[in-house]
C-alpha positions in Angstrom: 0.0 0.0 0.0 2.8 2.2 0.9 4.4 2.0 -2.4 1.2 2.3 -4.4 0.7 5.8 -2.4 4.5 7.0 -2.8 4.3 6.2 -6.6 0.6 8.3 -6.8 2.1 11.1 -4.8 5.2 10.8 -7.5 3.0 11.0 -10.4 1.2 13.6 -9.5 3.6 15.7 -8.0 6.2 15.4 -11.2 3.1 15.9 -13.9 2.4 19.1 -12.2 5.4 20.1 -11.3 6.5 19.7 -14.9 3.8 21.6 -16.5 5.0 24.7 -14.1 8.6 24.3 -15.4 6.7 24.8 -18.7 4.7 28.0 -17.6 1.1 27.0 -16.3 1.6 29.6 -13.7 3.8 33.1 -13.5 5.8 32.3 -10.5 8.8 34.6 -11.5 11.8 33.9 -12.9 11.9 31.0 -15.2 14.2 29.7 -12.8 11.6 29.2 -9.7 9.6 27.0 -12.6 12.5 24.9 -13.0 12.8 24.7 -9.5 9.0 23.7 -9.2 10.0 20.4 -10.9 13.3 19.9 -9.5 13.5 20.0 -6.0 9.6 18.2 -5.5 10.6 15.4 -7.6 13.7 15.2 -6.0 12.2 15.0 -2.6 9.7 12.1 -4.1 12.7 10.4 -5.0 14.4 10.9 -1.5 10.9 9.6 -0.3 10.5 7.0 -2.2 13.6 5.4 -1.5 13.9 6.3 1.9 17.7 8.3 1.0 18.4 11.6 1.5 21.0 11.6 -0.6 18.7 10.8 -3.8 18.2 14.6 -3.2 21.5 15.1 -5.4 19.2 14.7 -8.6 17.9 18.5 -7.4 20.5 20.2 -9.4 21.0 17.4 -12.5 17.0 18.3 -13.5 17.2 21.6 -12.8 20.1 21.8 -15.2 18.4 19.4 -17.6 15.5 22.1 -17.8 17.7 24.6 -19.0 18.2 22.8 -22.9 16.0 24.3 -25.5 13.1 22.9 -27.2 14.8 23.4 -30.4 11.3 24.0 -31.7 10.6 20.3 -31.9 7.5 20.4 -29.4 5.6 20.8 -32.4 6.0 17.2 -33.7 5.4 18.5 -37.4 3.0 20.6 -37.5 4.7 23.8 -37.7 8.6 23.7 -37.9 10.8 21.2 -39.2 9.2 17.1 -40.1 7.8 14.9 -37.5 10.8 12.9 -37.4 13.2 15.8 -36.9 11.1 17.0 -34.4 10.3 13.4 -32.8 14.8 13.1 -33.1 15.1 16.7 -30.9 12.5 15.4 -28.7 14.0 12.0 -27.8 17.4 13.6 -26.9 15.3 16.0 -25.2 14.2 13.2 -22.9 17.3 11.7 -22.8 18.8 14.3 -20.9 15.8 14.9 -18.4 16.1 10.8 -17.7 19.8 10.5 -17.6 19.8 14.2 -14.7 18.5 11.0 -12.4 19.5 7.8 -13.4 23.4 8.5 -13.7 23.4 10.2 -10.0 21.4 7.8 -8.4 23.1 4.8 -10.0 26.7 6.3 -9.2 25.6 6.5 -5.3 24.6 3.3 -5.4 20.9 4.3 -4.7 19.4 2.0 -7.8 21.2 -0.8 -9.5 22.1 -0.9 -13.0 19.2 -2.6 -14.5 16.8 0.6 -12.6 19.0 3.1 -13.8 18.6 1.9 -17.1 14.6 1.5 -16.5 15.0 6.0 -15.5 16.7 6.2 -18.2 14.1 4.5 -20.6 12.1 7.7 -19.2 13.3 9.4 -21.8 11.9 7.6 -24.6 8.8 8.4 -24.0 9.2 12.3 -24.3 8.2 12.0 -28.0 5.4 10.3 -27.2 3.9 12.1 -24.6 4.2 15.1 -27.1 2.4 13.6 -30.3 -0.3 12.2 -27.3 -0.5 15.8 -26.2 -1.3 16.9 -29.4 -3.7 14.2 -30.4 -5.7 15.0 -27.2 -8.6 17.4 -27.4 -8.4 19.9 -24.7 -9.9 22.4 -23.6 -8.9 22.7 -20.0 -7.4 25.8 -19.0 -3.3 25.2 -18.8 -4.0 21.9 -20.3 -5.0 23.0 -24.2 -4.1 20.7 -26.6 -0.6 20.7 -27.8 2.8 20.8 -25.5 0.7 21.6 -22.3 -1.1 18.9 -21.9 2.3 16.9 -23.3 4.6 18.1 -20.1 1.8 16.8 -17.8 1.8 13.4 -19.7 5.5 13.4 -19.9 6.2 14.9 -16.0 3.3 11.9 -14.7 5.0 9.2 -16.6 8.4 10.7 -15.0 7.5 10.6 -11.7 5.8 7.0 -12.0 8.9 5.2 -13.4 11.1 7.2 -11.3 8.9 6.2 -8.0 8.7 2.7 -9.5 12.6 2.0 -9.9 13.3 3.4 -6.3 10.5 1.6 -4.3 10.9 -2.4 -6.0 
């Protein structure tokens, strides 16, 4: 029950906090968004595996928010092709997933084969985007399109993140 709850709490905490980091609210400087992300997931992930020290992702994903979009977020429809933009998205991902799995793995906080499972994260940033913008929306800060794609991609973050640190 415990880790059912601390993977919810993850999920709901990094989809949210992910859509901030992409501006669903004016909180100031772009870097408190980042922070918004950063420093709850990394507090999930200190959580969830009962390790302070999992707190040293903090700065790895705030850094990782800091690469541009590249305009890929479009996946096509405006800018560049789909597979261009599904190419720039991927390494996108890669680079959000790899701010937690290399840390945690070189503590010694997840194994190999869970680091590689964060790091699979990543491959689902293209994903989350063309899902984003096949879903109709009209939810205020979840329209159709990239913001509704940073709180599929942030939810699916935090549950595989949760899931490789509490089994």
């Amino acid at each position: 029950m415990r880790n059912a709850l601390v993977i919810l709490v993850s999920i709901l905490v990094s989809a949210i906090g992910f859509r901030i980091r992409g501006g669903m609210f004016n909180i100031g400087p772009h870097s408190f968004s980042r922070l918004a992300w950063a420093v709850p997931v990394g507090a999930a992930a200190a959580f969830a595996s009962g390790k302070v020290e999992a707190l040293v992702i903090v700065p790895f994903l705030f850094a990782a928010c800091t690469l541009p979009t590249f305009n890929a977020i479009d996946m096509g429809r405006e800018n560049d092709t789909l597979q261009w933009d599904a190419f720039m998205t991927l390494l996108r991902g890669l680079v959000f997933s790899l701010a937690a799995a290399a840390p945690l793995y070189l503590l010694g906080i997840v194994s190999a084969q869970h680091a590689l499972a964060i790091l699979g994260i990543g491959l689902f940033m293209p994903m989350a985007y063309e899902l984003g913008w096949r879903t109709p929306s009209n939810v205020p800060q979840l329209e159709r399109g990239p913001a509704i794609a940073e709180a599929y991609f942030g939810g699916f973050y935090g549950l595989a993140l949760a899931s490789a640190l509490v089994f």
